[in-house]
C-alpha positions in Angstrom: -25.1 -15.0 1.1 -21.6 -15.4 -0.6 -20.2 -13.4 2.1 -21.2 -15.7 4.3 -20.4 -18.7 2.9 -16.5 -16.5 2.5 -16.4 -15.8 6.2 -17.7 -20.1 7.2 -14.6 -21.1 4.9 -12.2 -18.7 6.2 -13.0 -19.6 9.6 -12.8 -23.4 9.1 -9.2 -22.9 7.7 -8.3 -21.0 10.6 -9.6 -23.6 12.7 -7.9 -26.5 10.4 -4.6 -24.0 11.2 -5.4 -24.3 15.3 -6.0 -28.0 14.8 -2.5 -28.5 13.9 -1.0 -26.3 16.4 -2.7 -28.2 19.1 -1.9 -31.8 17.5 2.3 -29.6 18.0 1.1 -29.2 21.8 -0.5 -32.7 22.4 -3.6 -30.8 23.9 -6.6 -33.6 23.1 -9.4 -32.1 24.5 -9.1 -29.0 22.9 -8.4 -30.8 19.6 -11.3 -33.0 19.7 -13.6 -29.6 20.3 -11.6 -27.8 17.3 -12.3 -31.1 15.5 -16.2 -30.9 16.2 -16.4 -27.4 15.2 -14.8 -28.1 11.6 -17.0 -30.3 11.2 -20.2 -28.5 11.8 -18.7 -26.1 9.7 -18.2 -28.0 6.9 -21.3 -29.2 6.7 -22.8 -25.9 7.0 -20.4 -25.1 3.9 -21.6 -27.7 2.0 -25.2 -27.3 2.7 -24.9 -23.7 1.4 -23.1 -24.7 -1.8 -25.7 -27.5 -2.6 -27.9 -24.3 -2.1 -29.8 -25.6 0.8 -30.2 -23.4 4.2 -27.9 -24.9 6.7 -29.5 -26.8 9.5 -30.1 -24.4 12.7 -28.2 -25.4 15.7 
């Protein structure tokens, strides 16, 4: 499970990285998607750290 939860946070850094490469480029659609992905991401996070199974999707 922690491995898990490792791969979900390095992936919603790398995502927080693209986010601000596309806020550089002025692309909003894409940043509103990247955006919306974070966030599902983060909740998942935090639903695994509270120890509760993430919500499927």
């Amino acid at each position: 499970m922690k491995s898990y939860l490792e791969r979900l946070t390095h992936r919603h850094r790398r995502i927080n990285r693209l986010i601000d490469t596309t806020k550089a480029a002025g692309i909003q659609e894409d940043l509103k998607l990247l955006k919306r992905v974070r966030l599902r991401l983060r909740d998942e996070i935090t639903e695994l750290q509270n120890g509760r199974r993430p919500a499927m999707r």
